[in-house]
N, C-alpha and C positions, 0 to 999 in steps of 0.2 A: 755608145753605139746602141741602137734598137732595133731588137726583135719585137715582130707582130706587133708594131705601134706602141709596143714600152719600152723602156733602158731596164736595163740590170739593176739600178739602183730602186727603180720602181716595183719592177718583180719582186725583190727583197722584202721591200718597204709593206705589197701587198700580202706577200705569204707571213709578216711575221704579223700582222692588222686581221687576219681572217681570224683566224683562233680566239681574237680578243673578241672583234664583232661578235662572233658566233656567244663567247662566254658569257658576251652582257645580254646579248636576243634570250639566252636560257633563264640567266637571271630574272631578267623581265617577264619571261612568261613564267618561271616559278611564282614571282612576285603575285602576279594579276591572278593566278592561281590561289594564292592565300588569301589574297584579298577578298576573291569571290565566297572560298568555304566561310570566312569570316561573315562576311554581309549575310550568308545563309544560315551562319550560326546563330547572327544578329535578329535575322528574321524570323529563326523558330522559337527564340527563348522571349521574341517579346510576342510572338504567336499564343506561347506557352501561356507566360502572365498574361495576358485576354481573357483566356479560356480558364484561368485560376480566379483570376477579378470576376467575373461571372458566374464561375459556379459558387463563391464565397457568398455574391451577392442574392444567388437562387435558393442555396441549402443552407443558412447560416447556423443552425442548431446543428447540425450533421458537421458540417467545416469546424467548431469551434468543439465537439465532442470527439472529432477525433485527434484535434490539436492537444486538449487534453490529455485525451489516452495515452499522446505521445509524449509529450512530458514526462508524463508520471512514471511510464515503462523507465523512460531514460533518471529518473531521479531514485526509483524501486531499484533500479540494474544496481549505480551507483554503492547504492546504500548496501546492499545486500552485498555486493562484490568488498566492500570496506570492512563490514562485518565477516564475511570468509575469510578473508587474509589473517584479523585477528584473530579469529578461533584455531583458523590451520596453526596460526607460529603458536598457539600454546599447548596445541596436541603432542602430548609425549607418548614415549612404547606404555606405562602405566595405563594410560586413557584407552588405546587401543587393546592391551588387555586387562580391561577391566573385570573378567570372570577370570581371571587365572586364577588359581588355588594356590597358596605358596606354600601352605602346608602341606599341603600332596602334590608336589612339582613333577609334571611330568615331563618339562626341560627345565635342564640348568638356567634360569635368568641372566638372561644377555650374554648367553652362549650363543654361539654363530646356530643352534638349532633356533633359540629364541627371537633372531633376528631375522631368519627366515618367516617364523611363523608373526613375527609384525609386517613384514613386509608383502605376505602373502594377504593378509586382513587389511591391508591399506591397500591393496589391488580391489579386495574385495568390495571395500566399502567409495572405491573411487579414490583414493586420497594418495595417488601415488603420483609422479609423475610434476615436473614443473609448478607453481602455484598458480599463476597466471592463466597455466591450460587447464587447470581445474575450476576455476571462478568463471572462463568461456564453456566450458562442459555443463555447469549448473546454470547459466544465463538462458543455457539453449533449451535445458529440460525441464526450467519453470515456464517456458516459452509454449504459450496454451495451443499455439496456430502450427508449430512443428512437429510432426510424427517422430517418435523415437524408439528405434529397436534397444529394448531394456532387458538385460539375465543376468538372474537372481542366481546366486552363488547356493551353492547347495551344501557345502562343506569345504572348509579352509584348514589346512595342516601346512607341518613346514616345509612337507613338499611339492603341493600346490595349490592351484583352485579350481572344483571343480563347480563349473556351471551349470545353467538351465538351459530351458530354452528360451531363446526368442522371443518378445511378448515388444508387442507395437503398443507403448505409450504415449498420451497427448498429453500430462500434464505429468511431472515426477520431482519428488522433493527429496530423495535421497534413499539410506538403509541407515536405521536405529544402530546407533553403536555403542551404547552402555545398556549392561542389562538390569535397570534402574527405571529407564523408560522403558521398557519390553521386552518383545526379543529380537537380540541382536541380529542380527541381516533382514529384521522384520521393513516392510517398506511404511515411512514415515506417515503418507497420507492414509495408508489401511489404517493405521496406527487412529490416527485424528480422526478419525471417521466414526469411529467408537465416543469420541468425548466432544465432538462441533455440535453432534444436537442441544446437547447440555447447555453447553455452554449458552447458544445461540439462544436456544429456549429461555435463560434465565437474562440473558441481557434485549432481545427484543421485547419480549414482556415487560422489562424493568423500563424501557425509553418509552413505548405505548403510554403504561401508566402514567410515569413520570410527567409527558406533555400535557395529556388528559385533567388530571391534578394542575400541575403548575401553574401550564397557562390561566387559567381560571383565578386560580391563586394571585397569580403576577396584577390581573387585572382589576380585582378586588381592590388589592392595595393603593394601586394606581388612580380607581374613583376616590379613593377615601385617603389624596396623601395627606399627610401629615397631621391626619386625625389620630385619634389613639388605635383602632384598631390597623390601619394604615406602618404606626410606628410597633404594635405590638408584632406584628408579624414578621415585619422587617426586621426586627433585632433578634428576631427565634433564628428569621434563616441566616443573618450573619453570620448568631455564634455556631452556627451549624455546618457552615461553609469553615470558619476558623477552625472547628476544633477536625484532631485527627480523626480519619476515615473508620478508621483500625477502631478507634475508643466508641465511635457512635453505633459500629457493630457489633460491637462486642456488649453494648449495654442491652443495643435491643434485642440482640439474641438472647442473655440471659431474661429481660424481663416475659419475651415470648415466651420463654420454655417454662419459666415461673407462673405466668400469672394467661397465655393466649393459646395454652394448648397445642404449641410447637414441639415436634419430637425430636429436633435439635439434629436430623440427621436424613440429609437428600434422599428420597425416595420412599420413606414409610408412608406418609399418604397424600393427599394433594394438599392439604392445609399447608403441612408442614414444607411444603415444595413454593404457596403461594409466600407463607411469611419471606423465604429466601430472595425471593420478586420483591418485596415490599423493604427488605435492607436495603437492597441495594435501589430501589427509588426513593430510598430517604437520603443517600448523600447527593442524589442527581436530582430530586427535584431542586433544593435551594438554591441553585444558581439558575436553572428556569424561574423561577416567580423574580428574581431578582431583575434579570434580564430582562423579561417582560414588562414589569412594573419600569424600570427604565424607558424602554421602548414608548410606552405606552403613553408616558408621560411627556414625552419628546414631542412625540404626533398629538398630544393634547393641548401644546401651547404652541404649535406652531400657526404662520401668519395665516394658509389656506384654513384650517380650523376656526380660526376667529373670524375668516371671511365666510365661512357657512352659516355661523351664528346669527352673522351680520343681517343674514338672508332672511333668515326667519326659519330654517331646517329645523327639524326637532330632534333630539340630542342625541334618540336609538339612531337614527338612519344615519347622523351623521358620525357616530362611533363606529357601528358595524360599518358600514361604504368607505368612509375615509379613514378613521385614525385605525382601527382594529386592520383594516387591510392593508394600509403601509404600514405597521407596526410587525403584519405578520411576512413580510418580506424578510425583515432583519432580522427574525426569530428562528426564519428555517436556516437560517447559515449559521444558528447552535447546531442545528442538527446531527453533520457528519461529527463533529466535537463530539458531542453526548455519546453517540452510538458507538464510536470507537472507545471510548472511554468505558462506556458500560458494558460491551464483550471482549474485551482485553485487558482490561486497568485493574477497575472497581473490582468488578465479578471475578476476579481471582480470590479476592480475598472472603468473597460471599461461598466461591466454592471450599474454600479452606475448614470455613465457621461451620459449615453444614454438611462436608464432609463428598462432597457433588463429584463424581470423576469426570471431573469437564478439562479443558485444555491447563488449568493453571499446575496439577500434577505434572505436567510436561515440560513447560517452560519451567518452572521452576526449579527441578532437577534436570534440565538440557542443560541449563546455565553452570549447577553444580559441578556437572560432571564433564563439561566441556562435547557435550554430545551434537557436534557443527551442526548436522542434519535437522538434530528438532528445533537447536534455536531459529535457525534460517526458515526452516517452513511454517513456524510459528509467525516468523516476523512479516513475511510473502503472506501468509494469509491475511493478518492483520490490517498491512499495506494496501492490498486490494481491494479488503470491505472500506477502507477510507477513501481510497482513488474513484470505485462504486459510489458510496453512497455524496461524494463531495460531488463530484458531476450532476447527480442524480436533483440534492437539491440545488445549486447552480440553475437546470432546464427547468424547475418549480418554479425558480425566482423571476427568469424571463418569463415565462406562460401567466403569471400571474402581475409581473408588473414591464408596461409594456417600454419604459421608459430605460429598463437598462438594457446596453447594448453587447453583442456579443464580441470579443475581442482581444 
């Protein structure tokens, strides 16, 4: 029987059919809906790479020096986070009081008074708290582009700590916690501030020289190979590069003070400050003149060289213009090598001989004493003159030869 021109069975048929229509109309426009943000996602990410292929292609020193920077932050984070973790796991309560008196104990040792005042001085010094939230804590405050509100603990007892105030930092390397390297709650980079000139003074001086000499050197050998003074030279700086650092300093310091008027001790007068300069470019020149004279020799028999000869060039223009100017491409990327070498390496042990309070006082008792702060901000500074100066010649190396590409 039908009502309004349908049966009962149609009525049925259509009310239980709407619900479904309607579910799939929804689906469908969900559908055409994702479809669309998609196709618009599509459009702006290849909008995106357009306008990144283009500024690559406009700024290429700019584009490939801040690729760099990136990097390196992400392989410095790395590294320094590797190194926190193992200095944390080896801090014991010892390490953190390392001024206690044991002969005049003012708490029982590893009394619950004594556990307090470790764990009050591991507030102090940052070190309390999960390990993982300490190594994002220090990421963020070597972090030069971040502001940081920083307070300096003013005194630590077992029953609490009291603070400073306030102080907005852009760059922080931690608080000195063995009083071996200073004083303890002292902050690290005041600390280094006192011994970077030193240092920096005696190893930029030492690589100036060093190139000044070498190169010159390297090239000598290289007119003259395998003549006698060619081979005489060559086998001074072999055994000079073979024997230890340590023994070649140690002779020239005692022959200075014996026989060049050396007062054997940083800071008596400028002499005695330049022989300090002159050790330490005796281990660093021999491997420049080596290098060079390599170099040198390479771009001397190469095919474009014999095609200049061919020409009828004359032998200065075609040294200086071609072989000396690709020769000195390859030489600048000793460069970041040397310079890290010679304000972190070498020059520790040139400050040792001569007595210099430059950075190697630091590292070398941070390490002793497990003092995290100075090894870390020794390493972060270290890091940085290398990530600097490796960039630095890298833009030399394009500017002066136009053939390599950046990438």
């Amino acid at each position: 029987m039908k009502k309004n021109g349908l049966s009962s069975s149609e009525k049925k048929f259509q009310n239980k059919s709407l619900p479904i229509i309607e579910e799939l109309n929804n689906k469908l426009n969900n559908s055409y809906k994702k479809r669309a943000h998609f196709e618009r996602f599509k459009y702006l990410f290849s909008k995106f790479n357009t306008i990144n292929r283009d500024f690559i292609k406009k700024t290429p020193l700019l584009t490939y020096s801040l690729k760099r920077i990136i990097y390196a932050f992400i392989s410095l984070y790395l590294a320094i986070g590797t190194v926190y973790i193992l200095i944390a796991l080896s801090i014991n309560d010892i390490s953190i009081m390392n001024d206690f008196d044991f002969q005049k104990p003012t708490v029982r040792p590893y009394s619950p008074e004594w556990n307090a005042v470790v764990n009050n001085r591991k507030e102090a010094l940052g070190l309390n708290g999960p390990i993982l939230k300490q190594v994002l804590i220090y990421w963020r405050n070597i972090t030069p582009f971040i502001p940081k509100q920083i307070q300096l603990p003013l005194s630590v007892s077992q029953v609490k700590v009291v603070w400073g105030e306030p102080q907005t930092k852009w760059f922080w390397l931690g608080l000195i916690m063995n009083k071996s390297n200073g004083i303890i709650n002292y902050p690290v980079y005041d600390q280094f501030k006192t011994a970077m000139p030193i240092s920096f003074t005696i190893g930029f001086s030492s690589i100036i020289l060093s190139f000044a000499l070498g190169i010159p050197l390297g090239i000598i050998c290289a007119k003259n190979k395998e003549k006698s003074l060619d081979n005489s030279l060559s086998w001074l700086f072999l055994i000079m590069i073979s024997a230890p650092a340590t023994i070649l300093i140690s002779v020239f310091w005692l022959l200075s003070v014996q026989y060049l008027g050396n007062a054997g001790i940083w800071g008596v007068d400028d002499w005695t400050n330049f022989m300090a300069v002159i050790a330490l470019s005796i281990i660093t020149i021999p491997g420049i003149v080596i290098e060079t004279r390599r170099y040198i020799i390479d771009e001397m028999t190469a095919d474009y060289t014999k095609f200049a000869e061919s020409k009828g060039l004359s032998s200065t223009y075609i040294f200086y213009v071609h072989i000396f100017r690709n020769a000195g491409v390859r030489i600048i990327r000793v460069i970041p090598g040397a310079l890290i070498l010679s304000l972190f390496g070498s020059s520790l042990l040139i400050e040792r001989f001569w007595g210099a309070p430059g950075m190697s006082k630091y590292i070398l008792t941070g390490v002793a004493t497990n003092d995290i702060f100075i090894v870390l901000g020794f390493i972060t500074l270290s890091a940085g003159v290398g990530v600097f100066s490796s960039l630095v010649s890298d833009l030399i190396l394009v500017l002066m030869d136009p053939r390599v590409k950046l990438s």
